[in-house]
N, C-alpha and C positions, 0 to 999 in steps of 0.2 A: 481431469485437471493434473494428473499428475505430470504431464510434458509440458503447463503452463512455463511457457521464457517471459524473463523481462529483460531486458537488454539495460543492466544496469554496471554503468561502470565503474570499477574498483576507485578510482585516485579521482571519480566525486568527492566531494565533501558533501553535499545532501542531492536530493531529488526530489523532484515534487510532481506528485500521480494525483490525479482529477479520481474520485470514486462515487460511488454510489452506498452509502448508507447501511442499503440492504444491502450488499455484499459483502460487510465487513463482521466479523467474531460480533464484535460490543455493540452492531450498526441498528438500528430501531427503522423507522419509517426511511420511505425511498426519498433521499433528499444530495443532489448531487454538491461535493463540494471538494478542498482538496488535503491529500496530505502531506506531511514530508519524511522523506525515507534519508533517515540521516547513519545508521548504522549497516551494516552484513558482518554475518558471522560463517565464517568460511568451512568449519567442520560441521554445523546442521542447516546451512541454508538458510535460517531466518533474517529475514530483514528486522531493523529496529524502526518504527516508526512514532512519529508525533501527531497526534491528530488534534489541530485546533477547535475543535466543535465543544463549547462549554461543557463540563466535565467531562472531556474524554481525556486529553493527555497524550503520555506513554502505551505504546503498544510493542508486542512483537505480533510480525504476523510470518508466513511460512511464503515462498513466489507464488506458489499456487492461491493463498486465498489472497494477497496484492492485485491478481490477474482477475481472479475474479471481481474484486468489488470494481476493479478499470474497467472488465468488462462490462459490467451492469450500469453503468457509466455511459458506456461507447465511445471510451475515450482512451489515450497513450502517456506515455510518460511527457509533462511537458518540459520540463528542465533538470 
């Protein structure tokens, strides 16, 4: 994972990745749904993310684990 890309761009204002549940840090059961990638932090890579699923919230996650819960998805960046 560590050469996971996302092809996200700077002068977004957010994004939104379809994922899989199990592939996220805080993720419980395989339940596909989406989230929004509204921040990057330029000197460690981390994305900021919001996940709407009842008590989740706020996240950061790293591009490599983003990639992964898309991947266990099988799905792309859709907006």
């Amino acid at each position: 994972m560590a050469n996971a890309k996302l092809s996200i761009t700077k002068h977004s204002s957010v994004a939104i990745l379809s994922v899989n549940n199990s592939g996220l840090p805080w993720g419980g059961s395989s339940i596909g749904h989406y989230i929004v990638i509204y921040g990057y932090n330029d000197s460690n890579g981390n994305l900021s993310v919001w996940d709407p699923t009842p008590g989740s919230g706020n996240h950061t996650l790293s591009a490599s684990q983003a990639y992964k819960a898309s991947k266990a998805q099988n799905s792309k960046m859709i907006w």
